[in-house]
N, C-alpha and C positions, 0 to 999 in steps of 0.2 A: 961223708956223712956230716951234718948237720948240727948245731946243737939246740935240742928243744927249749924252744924259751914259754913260759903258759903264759896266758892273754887274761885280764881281768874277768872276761864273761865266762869265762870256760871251768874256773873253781867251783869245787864242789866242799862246802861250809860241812864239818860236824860237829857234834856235841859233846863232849869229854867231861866228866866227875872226876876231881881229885881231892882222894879225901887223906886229909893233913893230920889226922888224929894219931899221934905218938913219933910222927916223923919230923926230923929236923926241918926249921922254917926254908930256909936255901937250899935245900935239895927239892921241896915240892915247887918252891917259884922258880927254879932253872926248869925242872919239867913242863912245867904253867910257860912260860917263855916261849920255850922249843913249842909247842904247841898253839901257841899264838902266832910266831911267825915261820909255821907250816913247814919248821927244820926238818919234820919225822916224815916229809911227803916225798916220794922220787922226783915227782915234779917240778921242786924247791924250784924258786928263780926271787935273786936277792931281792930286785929292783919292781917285783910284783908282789902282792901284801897277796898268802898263798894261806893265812891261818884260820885256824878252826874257833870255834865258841868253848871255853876254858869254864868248870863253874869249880870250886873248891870250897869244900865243906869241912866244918870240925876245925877253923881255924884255931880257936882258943882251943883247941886244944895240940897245935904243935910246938915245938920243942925249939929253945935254945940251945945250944952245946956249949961244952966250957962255961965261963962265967958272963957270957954275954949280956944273959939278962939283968945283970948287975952291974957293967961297963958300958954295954952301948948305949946312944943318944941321938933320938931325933932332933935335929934343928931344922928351924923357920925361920925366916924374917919378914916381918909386916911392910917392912920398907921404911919406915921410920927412921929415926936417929933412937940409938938404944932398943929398938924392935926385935931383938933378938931371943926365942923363944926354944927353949928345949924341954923335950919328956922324956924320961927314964924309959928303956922298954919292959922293964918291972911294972909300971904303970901302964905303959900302950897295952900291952897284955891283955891285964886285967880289962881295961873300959874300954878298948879300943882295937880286937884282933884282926880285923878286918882289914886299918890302914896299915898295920904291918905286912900285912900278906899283901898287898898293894904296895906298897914303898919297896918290897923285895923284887916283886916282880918288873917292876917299873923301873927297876936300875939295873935291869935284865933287858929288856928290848931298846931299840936303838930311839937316841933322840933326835927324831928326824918325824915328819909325815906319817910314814910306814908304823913306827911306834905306838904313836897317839891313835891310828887308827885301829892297832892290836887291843890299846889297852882300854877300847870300847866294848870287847869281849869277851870282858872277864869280868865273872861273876864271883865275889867272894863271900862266905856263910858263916858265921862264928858258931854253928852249928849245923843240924844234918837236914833241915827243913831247909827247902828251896821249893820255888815256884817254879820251876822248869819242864815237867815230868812230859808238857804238852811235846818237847822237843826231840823227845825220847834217845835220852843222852848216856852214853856205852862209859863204864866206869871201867879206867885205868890203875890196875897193879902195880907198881915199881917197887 
C-alpha cells in the first residue's frame, strides 16, 4: 500500500470564521495556523500548501494572559544605522489589533514559500464586520 501524496489541482479551499472575542491571542493564531496549512485535513501532505481561507473577527477584542500586555514588544528595523523601532503591545492593542493577530500567526506558519503563500489567506477584523459573506464561510468553535 501506497502512501497518498495530494496534487496541487486536486485541493478543495474552505472558508472558516474565528472569532477571537474573549479568547487568548496564541490559542486563536495556532488554530488560524493549523488551518492555513491544512493540519486539520486527512489529506495533509507537508511539501503541498493543502490550506483553507482563515478570516478572524473581534481581534481587539482578544486577550493577553499574564502580564504580557505590559512586557511584550514588537520590534522593526528600517535598516538604517540606529533604525530600531519598538511598540509596546498595550499600544499595538489599542491602534493596531489586527497586526497582532498577524505577527502571531505569522510566527506560526513556516518561513519558507508554503508560508507566504498561507498567509495570503488570512483575513484579520478588529471587529465582527467582514465582507466575506459572498464565500459563505462555516464558523468554528474551539
Amino acid at each position: 500500500m501506497s502512501t497518498y501524496m495530494a496534487k496541487a489541482g486536486e485541493i478543495e479551499r474552505k472558508w472558516y470564521i474565528l472569532d477571537a472575542a474573549g479568547k487568548p491571542l496564541g490559542r486563536v493564531a495556532a488554530k488560524a495556523a493549523t488551518l492555513l496549512r491544512g493540519k486539520h485535513k486527512p489529506i495533509y501532505t507537508p511539501h503541498v500548501d493543502c490550506g483553507d481561507h482563515v478570516i478572524i473577527i473581534n481581534c481587539s477584542k482578544a486577550v493577553l494572559t499574564g502580564n504580557k500586555i505590559n512586557q511584550k514588544i514588537w520590534y522593526r528595523h528600517s535598516g538604517w544605522v540606529g533604525g530600531l523601532k519598538k511598540v509596546e503591545y498595550s499600544t499595538l492593542m489599542e491602534q493596531r489589533p489586527e497586526k497582532a493577530m498577524e505577527l502571531a500567526v505569522n510566527g506560526m506558519v513556516p518561513n519558507n514559500k508554503i508560508g507566504r503563500t498561507a498567509m495570503t489567506r488570512l483575513r484579520v477584523y478588529a471587529d465582527t464586520n467582514h465582507s466575506h459573506s459572498a464565500q459563505k464561510p462555516e464558523t468554528l468553535e474551539f
